[in-house]
C-alpha positions as CSV (number, residue, x, y, z in Angstrom):
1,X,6.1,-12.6,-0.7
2,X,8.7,-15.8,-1.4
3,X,9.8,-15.7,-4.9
4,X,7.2,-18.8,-5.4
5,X,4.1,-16.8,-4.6
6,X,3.1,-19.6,-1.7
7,X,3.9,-17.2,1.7
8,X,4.2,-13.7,2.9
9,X,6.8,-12.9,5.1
10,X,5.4,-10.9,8.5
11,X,8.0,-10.6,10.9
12,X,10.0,-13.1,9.6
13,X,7.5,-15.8,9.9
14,X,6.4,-17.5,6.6
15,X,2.0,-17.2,6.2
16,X,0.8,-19.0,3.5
17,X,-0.7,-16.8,0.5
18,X,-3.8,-17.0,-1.0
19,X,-4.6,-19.7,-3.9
20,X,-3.9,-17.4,-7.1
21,X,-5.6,-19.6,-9.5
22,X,-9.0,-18.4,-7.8
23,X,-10.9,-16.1,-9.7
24,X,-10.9,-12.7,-9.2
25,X,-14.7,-12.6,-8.3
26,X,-14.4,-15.7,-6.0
27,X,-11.7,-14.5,-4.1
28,X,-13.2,-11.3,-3.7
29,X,-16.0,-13.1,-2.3
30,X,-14.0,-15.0,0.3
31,X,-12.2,-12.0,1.4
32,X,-15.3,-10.3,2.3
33,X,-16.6,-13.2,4.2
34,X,-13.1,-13.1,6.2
35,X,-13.6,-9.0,6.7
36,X,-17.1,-9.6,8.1
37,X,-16.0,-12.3,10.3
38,X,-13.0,-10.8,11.9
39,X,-15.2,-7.9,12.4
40,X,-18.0,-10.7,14.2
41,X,-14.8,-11.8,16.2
42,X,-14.4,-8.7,17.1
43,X,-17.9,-7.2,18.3
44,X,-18.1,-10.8,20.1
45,X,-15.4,-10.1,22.2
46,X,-16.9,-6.5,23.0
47,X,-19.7,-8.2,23.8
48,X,-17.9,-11.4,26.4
49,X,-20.3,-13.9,24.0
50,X,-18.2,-16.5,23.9
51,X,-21.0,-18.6,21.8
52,X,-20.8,-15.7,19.1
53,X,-16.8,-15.8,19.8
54,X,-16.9,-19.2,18.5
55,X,-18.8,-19.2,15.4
56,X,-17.3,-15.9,13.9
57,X,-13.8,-17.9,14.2
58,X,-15.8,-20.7,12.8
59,X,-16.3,-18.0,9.7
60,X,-12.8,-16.9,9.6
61,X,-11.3,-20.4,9.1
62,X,-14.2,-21.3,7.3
63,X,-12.9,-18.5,5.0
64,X,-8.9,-18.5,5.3
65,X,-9.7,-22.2,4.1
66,X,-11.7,-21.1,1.0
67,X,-9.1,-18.8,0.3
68,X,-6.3,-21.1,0.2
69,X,-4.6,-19.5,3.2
70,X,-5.4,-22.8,5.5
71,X,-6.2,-26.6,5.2
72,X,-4.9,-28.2,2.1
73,X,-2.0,-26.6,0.3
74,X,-3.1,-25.0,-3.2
75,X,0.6,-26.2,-5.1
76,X,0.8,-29.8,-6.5
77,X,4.4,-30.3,-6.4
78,X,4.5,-32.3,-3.4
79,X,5.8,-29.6,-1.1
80,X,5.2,-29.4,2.4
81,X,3.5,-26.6,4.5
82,X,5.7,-24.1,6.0
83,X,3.6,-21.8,7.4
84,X,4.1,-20.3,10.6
85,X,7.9,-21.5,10.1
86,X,10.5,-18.9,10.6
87,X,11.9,-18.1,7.0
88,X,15.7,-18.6,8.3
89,X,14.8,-22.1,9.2
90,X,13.2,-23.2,5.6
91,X,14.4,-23.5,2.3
92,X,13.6,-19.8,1.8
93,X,16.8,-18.9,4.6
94,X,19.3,-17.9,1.5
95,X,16.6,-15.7,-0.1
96,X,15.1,-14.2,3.0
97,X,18.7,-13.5,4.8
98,X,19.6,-11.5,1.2
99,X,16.4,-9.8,1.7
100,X,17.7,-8.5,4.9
101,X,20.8,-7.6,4.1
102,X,19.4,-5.4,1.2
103,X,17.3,-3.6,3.9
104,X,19.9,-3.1,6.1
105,X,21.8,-1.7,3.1
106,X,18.9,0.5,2.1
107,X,18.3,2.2,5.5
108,X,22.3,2.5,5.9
109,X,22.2,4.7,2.5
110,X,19.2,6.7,4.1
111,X,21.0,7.3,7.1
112,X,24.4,8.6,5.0
């Protein structure tokens, strides 16, 4: 997670987090709409229905959206979107290349 809170860091690719000012409740609520969906997306492509394809990814977006994770940013400082930018290429490069070298670090005192 950046040091804001506003991505996670999967393979050094910035994903934007989830709104944390939604209530616990709420965003319970939308994360169980994604799970179900994925799992529609899922059973739909077992199946070759393309229709049902199309509707569960309706859901998901419908959901990644509710949850903050898509369409309008949650922050209010006027920053853009970075998601799906590699983390070297964004203002988070000094903080994510330090986060790097304290994992190469790590593993070289695991392998002494």
């Amino acid at each position: 997670m950046t040091p804001d809170g506003r991505y996670l860091v999967v393979r050094g690719r910035l994903w934007r987090a989830s709104n944390p000012a939604l209530a616990d409740e709420v965003r319970q609520r939308h994360v169980n709409a994604l799970m179900d969906a994925r799992r529609a997306v899922k059973t739909a492509l077992a199946q070759g229905d393309r229709a049902m394809e199309a509707q569960a990814r309706a859901r998901v977006d419908a959901a990644k959206v509710a949850l903050g994770e898509r369409g309008p940013v949650w922050w209010d400082d006027g920053a853009p979107d970075l998601t799906r930018k590699l983390a070297r290429n964004t203002c988070y490069s000094e903080w994510f290349a330090a986060l790097a070298q304290e994992a190469e670090q790590g593993g070289a005192r695991l392998r002494q």
